[in-house]
TIZADREN-194634 format. One line per 2 residues: number of its first residue (from 1); for each residue x, y, z of C-alpha. Coordinates in Angstrom, 2 decimals, padded with zeros to 5 digits. Layout:
N
NUM	X Y Z  ... $
//
This chain:
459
1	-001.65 088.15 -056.58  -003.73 085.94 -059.11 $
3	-005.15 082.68 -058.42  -002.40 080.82 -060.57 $
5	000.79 082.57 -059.23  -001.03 081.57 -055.65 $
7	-001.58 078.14 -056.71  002.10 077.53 -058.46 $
9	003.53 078.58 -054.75  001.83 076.14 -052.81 $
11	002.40 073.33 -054.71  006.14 074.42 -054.79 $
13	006.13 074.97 -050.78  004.04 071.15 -050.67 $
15	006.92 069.72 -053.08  009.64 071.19 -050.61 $
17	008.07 070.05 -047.58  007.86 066.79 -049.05 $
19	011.44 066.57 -050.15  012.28 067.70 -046.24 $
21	010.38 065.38 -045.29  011.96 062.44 -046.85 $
23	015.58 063.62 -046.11  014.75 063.16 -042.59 $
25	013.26 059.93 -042.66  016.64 058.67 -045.12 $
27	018.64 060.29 -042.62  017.21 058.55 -040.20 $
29	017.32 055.40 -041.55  020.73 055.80 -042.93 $
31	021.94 056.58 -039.67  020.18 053.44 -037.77 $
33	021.55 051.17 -040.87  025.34 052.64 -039.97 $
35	025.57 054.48 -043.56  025.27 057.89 -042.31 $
37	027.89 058.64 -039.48  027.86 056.89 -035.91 $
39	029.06 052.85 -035.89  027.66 050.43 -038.40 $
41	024.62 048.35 -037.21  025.34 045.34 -035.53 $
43	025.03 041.86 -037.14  022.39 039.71 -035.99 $
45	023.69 036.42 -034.83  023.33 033.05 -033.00 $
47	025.83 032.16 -030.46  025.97 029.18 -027.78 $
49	028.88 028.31 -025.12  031.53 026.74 -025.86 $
51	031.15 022.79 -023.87  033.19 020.13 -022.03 $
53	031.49 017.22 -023.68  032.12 013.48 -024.55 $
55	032.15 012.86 -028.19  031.93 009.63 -030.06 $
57	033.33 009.66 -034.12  031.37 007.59 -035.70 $
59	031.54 006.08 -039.36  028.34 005.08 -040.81 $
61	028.07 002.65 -043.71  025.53 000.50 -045.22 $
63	025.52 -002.93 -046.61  023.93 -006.73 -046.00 $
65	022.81 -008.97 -043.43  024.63 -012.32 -044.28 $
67	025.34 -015.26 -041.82  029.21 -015.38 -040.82 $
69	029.83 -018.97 -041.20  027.89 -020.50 -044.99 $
71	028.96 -023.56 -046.71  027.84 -023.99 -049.91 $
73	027.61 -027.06 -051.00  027.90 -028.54 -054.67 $
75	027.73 -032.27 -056.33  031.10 -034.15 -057.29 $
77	029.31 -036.30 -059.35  026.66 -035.71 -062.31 $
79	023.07 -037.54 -062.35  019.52 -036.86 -061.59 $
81	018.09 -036.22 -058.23  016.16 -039.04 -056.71 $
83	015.58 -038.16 -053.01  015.97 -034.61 -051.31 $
85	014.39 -034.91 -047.80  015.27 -031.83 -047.13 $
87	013.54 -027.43 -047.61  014.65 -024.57 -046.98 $
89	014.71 -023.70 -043.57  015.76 -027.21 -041.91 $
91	017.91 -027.56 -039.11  020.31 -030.17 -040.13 $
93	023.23 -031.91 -037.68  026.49 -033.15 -039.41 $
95	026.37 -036.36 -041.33  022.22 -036.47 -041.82 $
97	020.69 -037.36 -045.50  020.70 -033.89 -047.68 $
99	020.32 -035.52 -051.81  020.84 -038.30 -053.08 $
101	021.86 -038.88 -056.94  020.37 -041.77 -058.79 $
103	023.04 -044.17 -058.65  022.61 -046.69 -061.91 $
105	025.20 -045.35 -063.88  027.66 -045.55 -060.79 $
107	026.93 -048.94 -059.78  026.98 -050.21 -063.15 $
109	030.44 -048.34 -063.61  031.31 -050.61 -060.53 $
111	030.08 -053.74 -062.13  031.86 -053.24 -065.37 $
113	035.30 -052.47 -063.79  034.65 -055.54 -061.33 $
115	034.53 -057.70 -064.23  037.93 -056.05 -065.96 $
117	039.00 -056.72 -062.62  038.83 -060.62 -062.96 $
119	039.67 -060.74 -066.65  043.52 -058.91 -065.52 $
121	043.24 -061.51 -062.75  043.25 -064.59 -064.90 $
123	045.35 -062.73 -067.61  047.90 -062.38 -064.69 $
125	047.76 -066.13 -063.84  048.48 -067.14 -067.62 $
127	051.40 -064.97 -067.24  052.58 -066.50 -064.07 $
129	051.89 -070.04 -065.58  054.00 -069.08 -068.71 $
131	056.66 -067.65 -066.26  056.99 -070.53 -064.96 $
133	057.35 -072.57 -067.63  059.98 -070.20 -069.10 $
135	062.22 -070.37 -065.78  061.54 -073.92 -066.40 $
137	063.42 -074.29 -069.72  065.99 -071.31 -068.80 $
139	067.55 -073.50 -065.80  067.26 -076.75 -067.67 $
141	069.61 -075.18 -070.52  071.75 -073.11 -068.31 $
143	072.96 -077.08 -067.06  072.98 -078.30 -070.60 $
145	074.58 -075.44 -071.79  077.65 -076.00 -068.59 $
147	078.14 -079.07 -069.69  078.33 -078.28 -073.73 $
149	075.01 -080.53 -074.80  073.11 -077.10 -076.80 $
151	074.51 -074.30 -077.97  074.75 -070.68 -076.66 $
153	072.41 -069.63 -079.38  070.08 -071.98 -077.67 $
155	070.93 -070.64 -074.39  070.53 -067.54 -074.87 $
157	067.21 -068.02 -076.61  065.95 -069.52 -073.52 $
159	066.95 -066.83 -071.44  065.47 -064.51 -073.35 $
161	062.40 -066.33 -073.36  062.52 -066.24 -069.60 $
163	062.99 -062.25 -069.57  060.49 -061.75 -071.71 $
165	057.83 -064.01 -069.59  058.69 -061.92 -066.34 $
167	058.09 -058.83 -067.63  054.62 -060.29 -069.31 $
169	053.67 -061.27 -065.40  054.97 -058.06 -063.75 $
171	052.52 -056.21 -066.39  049.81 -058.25 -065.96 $
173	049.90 -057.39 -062.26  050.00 -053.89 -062.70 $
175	047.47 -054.08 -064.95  045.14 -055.66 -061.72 $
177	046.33 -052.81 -059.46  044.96 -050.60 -061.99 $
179	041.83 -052.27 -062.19  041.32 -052.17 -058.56 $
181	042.10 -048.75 -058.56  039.11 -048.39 -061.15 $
183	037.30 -049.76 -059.06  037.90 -048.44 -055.72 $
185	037.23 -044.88 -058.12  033.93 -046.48 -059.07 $
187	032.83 -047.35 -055.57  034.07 -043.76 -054.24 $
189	031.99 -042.17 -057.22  029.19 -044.61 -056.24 $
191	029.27 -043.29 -052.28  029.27 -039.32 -053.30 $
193	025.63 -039.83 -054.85  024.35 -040.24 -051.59 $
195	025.20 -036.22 -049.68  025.66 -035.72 -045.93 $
197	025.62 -032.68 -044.28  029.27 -031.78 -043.32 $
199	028.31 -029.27 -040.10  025.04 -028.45 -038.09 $
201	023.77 -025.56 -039.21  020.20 -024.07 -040.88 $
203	019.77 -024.20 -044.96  019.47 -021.05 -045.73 $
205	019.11 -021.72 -049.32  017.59 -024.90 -051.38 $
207	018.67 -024.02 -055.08  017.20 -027.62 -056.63 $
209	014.03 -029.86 -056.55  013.45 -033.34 -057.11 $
211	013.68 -034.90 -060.49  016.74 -031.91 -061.30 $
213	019.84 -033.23 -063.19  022.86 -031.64 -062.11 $
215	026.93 -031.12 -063.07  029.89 -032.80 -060.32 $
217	032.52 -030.12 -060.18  035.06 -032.91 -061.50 $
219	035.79 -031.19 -064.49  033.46 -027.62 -063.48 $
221	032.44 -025.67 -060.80  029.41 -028.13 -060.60 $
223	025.71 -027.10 -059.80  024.82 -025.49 -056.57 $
225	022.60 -027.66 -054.10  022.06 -025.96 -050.95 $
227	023.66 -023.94 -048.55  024.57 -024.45 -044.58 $
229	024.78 -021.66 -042.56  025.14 -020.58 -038.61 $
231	022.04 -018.58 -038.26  022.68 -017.39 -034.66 $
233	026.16 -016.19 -035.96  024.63 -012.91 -038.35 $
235	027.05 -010.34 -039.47  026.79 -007.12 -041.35 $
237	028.94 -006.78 -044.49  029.36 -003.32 -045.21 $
239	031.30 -000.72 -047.89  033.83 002.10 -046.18 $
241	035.26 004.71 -047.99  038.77 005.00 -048.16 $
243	038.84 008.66 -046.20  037.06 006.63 -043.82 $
245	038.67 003.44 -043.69  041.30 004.46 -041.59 $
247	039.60 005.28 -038.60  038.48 002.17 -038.21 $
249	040.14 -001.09 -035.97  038.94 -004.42 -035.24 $
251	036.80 -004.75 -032.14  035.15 -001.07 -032.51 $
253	032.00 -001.36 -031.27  028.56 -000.37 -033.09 $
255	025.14 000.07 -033.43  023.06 -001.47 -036.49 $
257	020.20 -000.32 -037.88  018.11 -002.97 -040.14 $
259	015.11 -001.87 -041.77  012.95 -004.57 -041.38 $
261	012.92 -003.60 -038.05  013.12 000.26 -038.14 $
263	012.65 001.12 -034.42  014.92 -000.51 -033.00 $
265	018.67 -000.98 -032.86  021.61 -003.81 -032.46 $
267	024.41 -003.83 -030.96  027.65 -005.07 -033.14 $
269	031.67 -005.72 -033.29  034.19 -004.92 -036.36 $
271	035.26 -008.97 -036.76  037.08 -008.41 -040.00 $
273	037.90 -005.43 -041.79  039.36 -006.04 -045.90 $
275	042.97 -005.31 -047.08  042.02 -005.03 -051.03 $
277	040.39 -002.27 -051.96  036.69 -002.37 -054.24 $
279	037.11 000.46 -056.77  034.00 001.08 -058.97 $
281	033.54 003.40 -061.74  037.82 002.79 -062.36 $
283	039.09 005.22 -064.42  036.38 007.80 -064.30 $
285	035.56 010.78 -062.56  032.79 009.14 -060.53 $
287	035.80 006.26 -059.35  034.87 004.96 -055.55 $
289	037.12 002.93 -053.14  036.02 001.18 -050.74 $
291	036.72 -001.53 -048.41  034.45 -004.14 -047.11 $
293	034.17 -004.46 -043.20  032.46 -007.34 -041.43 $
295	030.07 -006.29 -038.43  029.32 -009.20 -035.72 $
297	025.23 -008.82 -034.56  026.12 -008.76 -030.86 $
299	022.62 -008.96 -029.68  021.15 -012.35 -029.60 $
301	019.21 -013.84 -032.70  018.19 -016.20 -034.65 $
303	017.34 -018.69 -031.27  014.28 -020.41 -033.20 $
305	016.86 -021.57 -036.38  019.75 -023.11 -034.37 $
307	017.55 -026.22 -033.46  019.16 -027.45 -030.44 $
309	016.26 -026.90 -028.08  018.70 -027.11 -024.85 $
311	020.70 -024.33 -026.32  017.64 -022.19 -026.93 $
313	016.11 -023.14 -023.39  019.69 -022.17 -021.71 $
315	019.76 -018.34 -023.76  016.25 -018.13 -022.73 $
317	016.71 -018.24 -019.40  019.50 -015.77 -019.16 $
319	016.98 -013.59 -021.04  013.93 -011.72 -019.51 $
321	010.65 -013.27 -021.67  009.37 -010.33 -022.46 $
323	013.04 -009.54 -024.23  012.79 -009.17 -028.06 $
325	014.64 -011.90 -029.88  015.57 -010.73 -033.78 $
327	015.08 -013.38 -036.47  017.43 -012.47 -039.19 $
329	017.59 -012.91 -042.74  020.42 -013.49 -045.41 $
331	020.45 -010.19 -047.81  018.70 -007.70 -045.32 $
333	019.73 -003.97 -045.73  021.18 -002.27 -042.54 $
335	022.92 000.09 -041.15  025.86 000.35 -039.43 $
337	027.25 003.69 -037.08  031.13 002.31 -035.79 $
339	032.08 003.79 -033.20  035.93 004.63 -033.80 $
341	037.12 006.81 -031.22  036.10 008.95 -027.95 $
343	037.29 011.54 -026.03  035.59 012.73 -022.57 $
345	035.00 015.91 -021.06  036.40 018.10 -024.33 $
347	035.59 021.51 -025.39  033.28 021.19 -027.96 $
349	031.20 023.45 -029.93  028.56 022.48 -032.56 $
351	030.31 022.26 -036.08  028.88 024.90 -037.99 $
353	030.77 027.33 -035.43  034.14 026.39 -037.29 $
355	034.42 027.78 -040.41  037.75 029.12 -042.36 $
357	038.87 032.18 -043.38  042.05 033.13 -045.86 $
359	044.69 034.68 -043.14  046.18 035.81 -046.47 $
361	044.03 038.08 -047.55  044.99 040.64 -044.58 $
363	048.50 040.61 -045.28  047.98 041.33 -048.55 $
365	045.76 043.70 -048.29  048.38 045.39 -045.60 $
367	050.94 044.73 -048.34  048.81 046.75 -050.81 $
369	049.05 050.04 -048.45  052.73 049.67 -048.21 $
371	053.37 049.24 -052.29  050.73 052.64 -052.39 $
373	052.71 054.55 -049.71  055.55 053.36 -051.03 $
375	056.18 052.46 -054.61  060.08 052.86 -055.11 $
377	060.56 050.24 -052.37  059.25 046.61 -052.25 $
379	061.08 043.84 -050.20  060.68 040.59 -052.03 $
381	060.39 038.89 -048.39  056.98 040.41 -048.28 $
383	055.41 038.58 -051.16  052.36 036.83 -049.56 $
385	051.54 033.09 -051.01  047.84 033.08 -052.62 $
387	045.74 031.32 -049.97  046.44 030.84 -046.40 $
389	043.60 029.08 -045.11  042.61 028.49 -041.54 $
391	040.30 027.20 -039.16  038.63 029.72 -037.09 $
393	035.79 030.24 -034.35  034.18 034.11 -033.84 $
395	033.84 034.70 -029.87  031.05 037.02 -028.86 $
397	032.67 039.40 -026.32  031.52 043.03 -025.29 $
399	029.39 042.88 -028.59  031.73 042.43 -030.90 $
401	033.14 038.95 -033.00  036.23 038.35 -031.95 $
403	037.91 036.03 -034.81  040.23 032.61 -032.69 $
405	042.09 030.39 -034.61  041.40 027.04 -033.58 $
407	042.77 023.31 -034.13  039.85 020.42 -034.41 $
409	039.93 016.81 -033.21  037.51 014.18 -033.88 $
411	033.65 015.07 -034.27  030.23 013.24 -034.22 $
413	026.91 014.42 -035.62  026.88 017.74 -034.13 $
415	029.85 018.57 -032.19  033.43 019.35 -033.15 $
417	036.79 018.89 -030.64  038.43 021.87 -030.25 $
419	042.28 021.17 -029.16  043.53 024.39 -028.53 $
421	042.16 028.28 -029.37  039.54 028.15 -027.41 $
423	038.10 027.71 -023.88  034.90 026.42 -022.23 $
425	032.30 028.81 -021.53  033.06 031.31 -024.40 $
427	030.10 032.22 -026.21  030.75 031.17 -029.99 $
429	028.81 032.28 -032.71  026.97 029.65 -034.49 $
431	024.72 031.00 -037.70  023.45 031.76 -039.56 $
433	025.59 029.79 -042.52  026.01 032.46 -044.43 $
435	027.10 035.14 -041.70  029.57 032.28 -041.01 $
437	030.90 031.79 -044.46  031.24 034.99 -045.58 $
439	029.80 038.01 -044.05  031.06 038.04 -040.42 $
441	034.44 039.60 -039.86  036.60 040.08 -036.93 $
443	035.74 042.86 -034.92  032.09 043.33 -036.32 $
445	029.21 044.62 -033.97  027.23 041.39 -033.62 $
447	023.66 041.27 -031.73  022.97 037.90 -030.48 $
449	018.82 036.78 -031.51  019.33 033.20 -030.62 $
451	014.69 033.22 -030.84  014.91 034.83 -034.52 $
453	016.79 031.50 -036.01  014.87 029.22 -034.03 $
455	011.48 030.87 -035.61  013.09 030.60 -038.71 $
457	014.43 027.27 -038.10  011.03 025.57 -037.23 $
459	009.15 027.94 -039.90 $
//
């Protein structure tokens, strides 16, 4: 045989070997992978058990610190500002010195009517005087006129005269109630230059200075001053969403969050919870409702800005000294987690374990083989609706996903109530997502690798 023939033959037995070769290893393979005979491979998964647990719903918002109780406080007359003893940050009690207007204009406004006064004073005498005089006449000629010495012309002239004279005085004197009701304006107008405080409270906001001019909300909504507020009384206005809304009642508890003070949190009350709704964005597809809810700051605050040093002494001392006391401000952002509802001692798995699967798709895919087995005859009664979708939970048992339907209660941040489908101690798969969503069936080989997700978790 000659060198090439010999040389053409081994690199055909090499090529065969080779080929051999890799239809072992691809059977192998394919076999371990479940596409060659034998059972599939199984499906690596995470599972944990199935928990009695107490779970807490919660519905978290996010709004601004504002104080519950804030007057706000605006002139009823116009002028300049002449004395503000007052800043921003006072304690003030009810009826001390806030502004005073300049009162010139006021006090000659008093003057001026004071002296109309008198003029419809002696106006009102002349009128009396001439009344007088006019009843006067008017009997004198009634006689004369009884006994035939004038005429009725005369008569009635005189009565007349005597009308006319009474109805002269009777407007004179309303003329003088009308001045001293100018006046009694005048002094009132004169008395609202000087402004009292009309509560105790802290001013949590000074809008003016000295030396400002500012509008009475006579015939406007007038300039604001100040404002008055109860500083120990803080609440939390937040928005809720409408899916939300529902779930929460007046007197739910909660826990605020303000990030001025980021490690640590408050403890609050729903006070007040809005029946009109906020919709922003109306109209569109980006519309929001909401509905503002009022949180009460439980813990104690505030205790430097209420003033009352017996008051502060008294929380004090129900108060360990090393106890942190908040101090608040109007227009912080927080936080709020309400606490709606709880249930105790529930089976509860973590909420990725329920997912949902279309119960539809079996029975029409079991309606399929029928119309293929049997095309001549199709009941009408089996004609499946298009999506049947329903909650479910896969169960690990004897290494295989058994598919539950369950029914779900309330939830928190982790954990889901499960009312019925399901019992405690049941090992429920819980990843990954997308074995969850879509790839895990019922009756699948699973493996359970809790350690693979949690390196790939942390990684």
């Amino acid at each position: 045989m000659s060198k090439k023939k010999k040389s053409a033959t081994q690199k055909l037995l090499y090529v065969g070997i080779g080929l051999i070769v890799l239809l072992g290893v691809g059977a192998i393979l394919g076999k371990s992978m479940g596409w060659m005979g034998g059972e599939p491979a199984a499906k690596e998964v995470e599972a944990t058990e199935a928990k009695l647990k107490t779970i807490t719903q919660i519905v978290s918002a996010s709004g601004k610190m504002q104080p519950e109780v804030e007057v706000i406080l605006r002139p009823e007359v116009s002028g300049e500002i002449i004395e503000l003893p007052i800043k921003e940050g006072d304690y003030v009690k009810e009826g001390e010195l806030l502004v005073r207007i300049k009162p010139d204009i006021y006090q000659a406004r008093i003057d001026e009517t004071n002296a109309m006064l008198l003029t419809q004073k002696a106006r009102m005498e002349q009128a009396r005087a001439s009344l007088l005089e006019a009843e006067s006449v008017y009997k004198q000629n009634k006689q004369l006129f009884e006994k035939g010495a004038i005429s009725k012309t005369e008569f009635v002239q005189s009565e007349t005269n005597h009308e006319a004279q009474k109805a002269n005085f009777n407007a004179s004197k309303y003329q003088v109630q009308s001045s001293e009701a100018q006046l009694e304006q005048a002094k009132e107008e004169l008395q609202k230059t000087i402004i009292r405080s009309p509560r105790n409270g802290t001013i949590s906001k000074l809008a003016v200075e000295v030396g400002e001019r500012v509008l009475g909300n006579t015939q406007s909504i007038g300039t604001e001053l100040l404002r008055i507020a109860n500083m120990d009384q803080m609440e939390v206005q937040v928005q809720v969403n409408e899916n939300d809304i529902v779930n929460v009642s007046a007197g739910d508890t909660a826990n605020i969050e303000v990030d001025a003070y980021p490690d640590r949190s408050f403890n609050g009350v729903v006070t007040e919870i809005a029946n009109s709704a906020e919709i922003s964005g109306e109209g569109t597809n980006e519309q929001v409702t909401n509905y503002e809810v009022k949180i009460r700051v439980a813990t104690p605050h505030n205790l430097d800005m209420v003033g009352d040093k017996q008051l502060v002494q008294q929380t004090s001392e129900e108060m360990p000294e090393d106890e942190f006391v908040p101090s608040f401000k109007p227009g912080m952002s927080a936080t709020v987690d309400v606490q709606t509802q709880t249930v105790r001692n529930v089976v509860s798995v973590p909420i990725q374990a329920v997912t949902v699967r279309d119960f539809a798709d079996e029975n029409r895919s079991a309606q399929n083989d029928t119309t293929k087995s049997d095309t001549t005859n199709v009941d009408e009664d089996l004609i499946i609706p298009e999506e049947d979708m329903r909650k479910v939970v896969f169960v690990v048992e004897d290494g295989e996903a058994k598919r539950k339907e369950v029914k779900t209660g309330i939830s928190d941040n982790t954990h889901i109530q499960v009312l019925s489908g399901l019992e405690a101690g049941e090992q429920v798969v819980t990843g990954s997502y997308r074995m969850l969503s879509r790839d895990l069936s019922d009756g699948d080989k699973v493996n359970v690798n809790n350690n693979k997700f949690s390196r790939m978790a942390s990684n």
